[in-house]
C-alpha positions as CSV (number, residue, x, y, z in Angstrom):
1,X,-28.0,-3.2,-96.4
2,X,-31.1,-3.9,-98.8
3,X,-34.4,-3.0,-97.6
4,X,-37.2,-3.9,-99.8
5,X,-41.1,-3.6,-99.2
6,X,-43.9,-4.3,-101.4
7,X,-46.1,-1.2,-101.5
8,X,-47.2,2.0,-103.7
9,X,-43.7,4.1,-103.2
10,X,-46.4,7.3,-102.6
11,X,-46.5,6.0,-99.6
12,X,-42.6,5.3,-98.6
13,X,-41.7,8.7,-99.6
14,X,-44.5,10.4,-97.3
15,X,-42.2,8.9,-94.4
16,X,-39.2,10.1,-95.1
17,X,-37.6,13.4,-93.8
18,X,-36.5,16.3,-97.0
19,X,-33.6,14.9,-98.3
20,X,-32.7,11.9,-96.4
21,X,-31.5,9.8,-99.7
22,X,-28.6,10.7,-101.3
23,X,-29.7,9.9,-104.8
24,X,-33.1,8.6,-106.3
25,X,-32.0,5.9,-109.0
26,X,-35.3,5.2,-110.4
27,X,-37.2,3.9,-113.7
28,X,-40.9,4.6,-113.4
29,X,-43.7,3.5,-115.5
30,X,-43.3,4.8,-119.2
31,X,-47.1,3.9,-119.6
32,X,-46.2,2.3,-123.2
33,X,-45.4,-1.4,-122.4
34,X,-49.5,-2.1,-122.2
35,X,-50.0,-0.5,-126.0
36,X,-47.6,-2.9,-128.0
37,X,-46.0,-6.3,-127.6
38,X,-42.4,-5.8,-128.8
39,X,-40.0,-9.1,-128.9
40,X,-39.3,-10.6,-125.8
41,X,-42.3,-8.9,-124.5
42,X,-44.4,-11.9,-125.6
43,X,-43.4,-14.1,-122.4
44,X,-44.6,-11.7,-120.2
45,X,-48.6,-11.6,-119.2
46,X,-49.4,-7.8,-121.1
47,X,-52.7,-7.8,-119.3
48,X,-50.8,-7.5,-115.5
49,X,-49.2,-4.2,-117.6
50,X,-52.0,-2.0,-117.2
51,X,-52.2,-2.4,-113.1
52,X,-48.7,-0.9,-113.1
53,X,-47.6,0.2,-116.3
54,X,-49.4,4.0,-115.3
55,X,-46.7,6.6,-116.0
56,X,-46.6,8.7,-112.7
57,X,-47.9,12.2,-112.5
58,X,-45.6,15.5,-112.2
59,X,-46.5,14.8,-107.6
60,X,-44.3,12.1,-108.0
61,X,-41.4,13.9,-109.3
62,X,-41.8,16.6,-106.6
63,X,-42.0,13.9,-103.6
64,X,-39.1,12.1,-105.3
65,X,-37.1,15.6,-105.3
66,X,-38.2,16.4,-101.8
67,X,-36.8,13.0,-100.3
68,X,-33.4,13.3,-102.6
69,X,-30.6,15.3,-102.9
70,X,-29.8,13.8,-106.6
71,X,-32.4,12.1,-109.1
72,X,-31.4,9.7,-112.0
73,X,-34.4,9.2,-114.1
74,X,-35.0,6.6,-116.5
75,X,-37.0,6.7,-119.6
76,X,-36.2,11.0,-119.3
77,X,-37.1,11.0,-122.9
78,X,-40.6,10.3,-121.6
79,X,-41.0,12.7,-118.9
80,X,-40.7,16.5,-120.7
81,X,-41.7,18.0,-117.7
82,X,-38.9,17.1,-115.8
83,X,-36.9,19.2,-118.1
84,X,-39.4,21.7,-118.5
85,X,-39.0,22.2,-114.8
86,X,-35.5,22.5,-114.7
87,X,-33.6,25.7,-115.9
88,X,-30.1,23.7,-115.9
89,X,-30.5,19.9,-118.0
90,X,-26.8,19.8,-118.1
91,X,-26.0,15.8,-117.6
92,X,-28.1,13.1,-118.6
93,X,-26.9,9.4,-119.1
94,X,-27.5,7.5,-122.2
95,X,-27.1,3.2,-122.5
96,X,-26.1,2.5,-125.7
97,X,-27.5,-1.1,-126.4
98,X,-24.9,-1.8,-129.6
99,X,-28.4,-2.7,-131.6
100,X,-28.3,-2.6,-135.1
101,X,-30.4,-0.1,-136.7
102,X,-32.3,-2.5,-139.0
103,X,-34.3,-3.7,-136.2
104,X,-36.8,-1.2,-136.5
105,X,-38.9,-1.9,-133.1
106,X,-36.4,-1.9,-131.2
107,X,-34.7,1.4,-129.5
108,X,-30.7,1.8,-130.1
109,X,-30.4,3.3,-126.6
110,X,-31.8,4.5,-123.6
111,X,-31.8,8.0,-121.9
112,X,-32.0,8.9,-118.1
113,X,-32.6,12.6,-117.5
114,X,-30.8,13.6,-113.9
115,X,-30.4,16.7,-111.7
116,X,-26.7,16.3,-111.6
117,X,-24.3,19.3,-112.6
118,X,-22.2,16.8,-114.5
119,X,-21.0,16.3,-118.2
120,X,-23.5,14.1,-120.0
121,X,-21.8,10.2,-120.3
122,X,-22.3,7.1,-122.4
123,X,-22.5,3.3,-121.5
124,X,-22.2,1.1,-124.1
125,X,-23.4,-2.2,-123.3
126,X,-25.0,-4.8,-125.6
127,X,-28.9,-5.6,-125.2
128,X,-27.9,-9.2,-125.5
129,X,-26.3,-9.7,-122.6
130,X,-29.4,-8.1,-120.8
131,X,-30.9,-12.1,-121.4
132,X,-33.1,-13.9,-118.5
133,X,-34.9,-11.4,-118.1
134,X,-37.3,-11.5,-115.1
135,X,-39.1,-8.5,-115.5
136,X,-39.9,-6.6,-119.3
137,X,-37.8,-3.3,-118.4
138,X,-34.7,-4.8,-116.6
139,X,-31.7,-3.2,-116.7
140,X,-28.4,-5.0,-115.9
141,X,-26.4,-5.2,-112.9
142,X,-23.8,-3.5,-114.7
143,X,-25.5,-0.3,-115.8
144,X,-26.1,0.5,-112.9
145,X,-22.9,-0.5,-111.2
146,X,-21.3,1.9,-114.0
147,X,-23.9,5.0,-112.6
148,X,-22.6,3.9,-108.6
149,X,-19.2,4.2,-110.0
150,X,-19.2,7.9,-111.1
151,X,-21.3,9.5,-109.1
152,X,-22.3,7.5,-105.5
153,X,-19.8,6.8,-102.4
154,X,-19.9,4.0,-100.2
155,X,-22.2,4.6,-96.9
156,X,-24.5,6.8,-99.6
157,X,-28.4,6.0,-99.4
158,X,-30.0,4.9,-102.7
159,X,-33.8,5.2,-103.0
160,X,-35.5,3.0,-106.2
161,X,-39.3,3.4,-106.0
162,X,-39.9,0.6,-108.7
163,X,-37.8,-2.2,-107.9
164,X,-38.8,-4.0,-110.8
165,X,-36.6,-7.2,-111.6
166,X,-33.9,-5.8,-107.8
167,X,-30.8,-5.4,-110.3
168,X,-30.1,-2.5,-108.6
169,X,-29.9,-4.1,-105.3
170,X,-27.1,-6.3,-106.4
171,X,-25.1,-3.2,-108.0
172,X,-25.6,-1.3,-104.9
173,X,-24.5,-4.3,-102.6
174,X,-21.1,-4.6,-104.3
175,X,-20.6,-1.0,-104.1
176,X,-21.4,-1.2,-100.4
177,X,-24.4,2.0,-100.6
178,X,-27.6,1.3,-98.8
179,X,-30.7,0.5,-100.9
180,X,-34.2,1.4,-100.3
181,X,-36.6,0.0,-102.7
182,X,-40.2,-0.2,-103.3
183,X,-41.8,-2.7,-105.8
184,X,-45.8,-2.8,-106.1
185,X,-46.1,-5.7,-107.2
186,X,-45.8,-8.2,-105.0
187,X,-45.4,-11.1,-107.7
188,X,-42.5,-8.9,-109.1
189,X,-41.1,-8.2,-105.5
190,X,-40.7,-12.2,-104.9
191,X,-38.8,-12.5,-108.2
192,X,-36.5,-9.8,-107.2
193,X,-35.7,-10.9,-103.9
194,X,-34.3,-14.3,-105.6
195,X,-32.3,-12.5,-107.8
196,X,-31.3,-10.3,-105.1
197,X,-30.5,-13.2,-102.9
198,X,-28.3,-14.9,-105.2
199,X,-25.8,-12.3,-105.5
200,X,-26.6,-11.2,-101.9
201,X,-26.2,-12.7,-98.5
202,X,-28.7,-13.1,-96.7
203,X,-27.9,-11.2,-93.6
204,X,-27.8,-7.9,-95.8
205,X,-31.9,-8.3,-97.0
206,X,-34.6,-7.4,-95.6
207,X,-38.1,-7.5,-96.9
208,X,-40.3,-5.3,-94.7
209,X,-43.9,-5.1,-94.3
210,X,-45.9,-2.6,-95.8
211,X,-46.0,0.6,-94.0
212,X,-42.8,-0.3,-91.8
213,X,-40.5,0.9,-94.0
214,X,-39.2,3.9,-92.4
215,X,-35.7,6.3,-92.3
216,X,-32.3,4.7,-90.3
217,X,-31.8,6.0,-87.3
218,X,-28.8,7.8,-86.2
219,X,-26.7,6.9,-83.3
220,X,-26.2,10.0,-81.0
221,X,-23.0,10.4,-80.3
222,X,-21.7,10.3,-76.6
């Protein structure tokens, strides 16, 4: 199932119980995007970057650890204190974009710092299939259908407290794991639930209302 609401993912977490999610799959605000236009940048409206391009503060990291038993960080190469607060940085996850390195502007790859006690692994995928983008930092379905693969089960719970352009959703859906994802925005959240609802059916989304979004319950057993 896909749960999405559109509200400041502060706010989620606060209602969910210490490690209820089994992994935290997220990609948070790098605050860079609102500082220069790079590319494909230019179709997107850079003044709307500065309401939610805000890089998070070091609370967010410690809610995000307190409602999951696993964290995959994107952007870790922006984020030193999540390694400055970990005695162990034995796995992180890098996308290899196949770009060439004459495109100055442009990064080669991407790194995602994690809490898993894992060897470190590789994706390469090429940028230019990442095309269509709905959102400026998408990353495609099958990124993170590769990170489901190695490390999530079926039946697992997924939290992603920036939905951004919902790729994740679809990812998740096919490898039957339960989503929880947050999106600010609610312009960005719209887009996402299109995306999301052609790959998706429609009995398996649910947007919720702000502030309704709370943890699954469990049936007792008899």
């Amino acid at each position: 199932m896909i749960r999405l609401t559109n509200e400041d993912c502060m706010e989620t977490m606060a209602r969910f119980p210490d490690g209820y999610f089994d992994f935290a799959i997220v990609d948070p605000p790098y605050g860079i995007l609102n500082k220069t236009k790079r590319g494909g940048d230019y179709k997107f409206n850079m003044d709307e970057y500065s309401q939610w391009d805000v890089k998070p503060t070091w609370d967010y990291f410690e809610e995000l650890k307190r409602v999951s038993k696993h964290q995959i960080v994107w952007g870790g190469n922006y984020f030193g204190e999540l390694w400055a607060h970990s005695e162990y940085n034995k796995c992180f996850l890098i996308w290899d974009k196949n770009q060439p390195e004459t495109l100055n502007n442009f990064s080669m790859a991407e790194m995602a710092w994690t809490s898993l006690d894992k060897p470190s692994k590789i994706f390469h995928y090429s940028v230019r299939k990442n095309r269509g983008k709905i959102h400026p930092t998408q990353k495609p379905v099958e990124l993170y259908a590769w990170i489901l693969r190695l490390f999530a089960q079926p039946g697992m719970k997924v939290l992603d407290t920036h939905l951004g352009s919902g790729t994740i959703a679809v990812a998740c859906h096919e490898a039957k794991i339960d989503l929880f994802g947050c999106e600010i925005s609610e312009n960005y959240l719209i887009k996402a639930e299109n995306l999301i609802r052609g790959s998706v059916p429609a009995s398996q989304v649910k947007i919720l209302k702000p502030g309704s979004m709370k943890p699954l319950r469990v049936a007792k057993a008899s």
